[in-house]
C-alpha positions in Angstrom: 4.8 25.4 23.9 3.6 24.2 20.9 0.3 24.2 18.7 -1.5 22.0 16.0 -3.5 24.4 14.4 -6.2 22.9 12.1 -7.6 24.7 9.1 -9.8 23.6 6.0 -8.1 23.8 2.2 -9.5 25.5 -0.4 -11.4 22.3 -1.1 -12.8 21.3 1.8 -10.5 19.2 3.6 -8.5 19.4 6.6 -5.3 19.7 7.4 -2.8 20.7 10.4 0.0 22.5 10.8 2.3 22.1 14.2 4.4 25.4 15.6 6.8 25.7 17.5 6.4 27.9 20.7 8.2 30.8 18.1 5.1 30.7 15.9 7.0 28.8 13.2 5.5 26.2 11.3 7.6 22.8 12.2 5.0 20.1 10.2 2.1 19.8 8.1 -0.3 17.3 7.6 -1.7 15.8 4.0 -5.3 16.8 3.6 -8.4 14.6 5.7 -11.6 14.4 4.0 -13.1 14.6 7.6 -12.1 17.1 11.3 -12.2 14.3 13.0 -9.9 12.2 11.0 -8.0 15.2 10.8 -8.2 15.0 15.0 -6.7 11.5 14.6 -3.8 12.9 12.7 -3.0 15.2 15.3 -2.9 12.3 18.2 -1.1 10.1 15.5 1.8 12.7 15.4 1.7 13.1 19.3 2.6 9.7 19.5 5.2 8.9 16.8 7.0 12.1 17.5 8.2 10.2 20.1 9.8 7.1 18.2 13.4 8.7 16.4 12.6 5.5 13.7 9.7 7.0 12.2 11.7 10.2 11.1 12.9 9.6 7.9 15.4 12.5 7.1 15.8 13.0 3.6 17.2 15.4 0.4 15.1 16.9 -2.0 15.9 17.0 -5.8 17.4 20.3 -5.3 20.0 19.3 -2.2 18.2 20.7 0.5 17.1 18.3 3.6 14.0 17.9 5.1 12.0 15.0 7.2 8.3 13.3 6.6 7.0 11.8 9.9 5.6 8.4 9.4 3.1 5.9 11.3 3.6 3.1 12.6 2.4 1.4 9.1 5.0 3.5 7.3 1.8 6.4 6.1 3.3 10.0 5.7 1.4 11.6 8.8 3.4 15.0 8.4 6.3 16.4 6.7 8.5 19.4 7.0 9.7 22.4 5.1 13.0 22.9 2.9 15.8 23.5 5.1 19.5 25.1 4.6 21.2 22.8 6.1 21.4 19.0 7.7 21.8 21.0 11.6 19.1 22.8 11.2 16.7 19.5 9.5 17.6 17.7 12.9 16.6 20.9 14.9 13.6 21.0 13.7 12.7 16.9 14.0 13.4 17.9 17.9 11.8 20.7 17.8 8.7 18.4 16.7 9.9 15.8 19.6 9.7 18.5 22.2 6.4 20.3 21.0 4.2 17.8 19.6 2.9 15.6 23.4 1.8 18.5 24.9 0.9 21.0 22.2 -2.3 23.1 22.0 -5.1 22.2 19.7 -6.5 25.8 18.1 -8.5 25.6 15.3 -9.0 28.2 11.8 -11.9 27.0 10.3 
């Protein structure tokens, strides 16, 4: 199973990550100037995990895939790391799909 673990940046906002049941990071969130919008971000990704649309899979400047996870109002709510290769990208989008609705809140502050 799955965990959003929420932390605080080096300048005082928070942020989430979400892993995977292996420990490895599968998304991150932009920085929240406040937990509990941070807390919002977290229930925002529970539910548009959910909706394949609001995966937008895309190529960074240097060829390798990744995917942002967006809102219903198109806002960035998460995105993912660099990966090798298209397969693995769309592993870890369900990898997301699979963790995210039932995932652990911990939190690192």
């Amino acid at each position: 199973m799955g965990t959003f673990l929420v932390s605080k940046r080096k300048n005082d906002e928070f942020q989430f990550v979400l892993k995977a049941g292996n420990g490895q990071v599968i998304l991150a969130s932009e920085g929240y100037t406040t937990k509990a919008a941070c807390e919002n971000g977290i229930e925002s990704v529970r539910n548009n995990s959910q909706v394949d649309s609001r995966f937008d899979k895309l190529e960074a400047k240097n060829g390798k895939p990744y995917f942002n996870l967006k809102a219903s109002n198109g806002q960035i709510i998460g995105n993912s790391e660099m990966y090798e290769s298209v397969a693995a990208r769309d592993n870890g989008i369900e990898s997301v799909k699979n963790n995210a609705p039932d995932a652990d809140v911990k939190e690192d502050l």
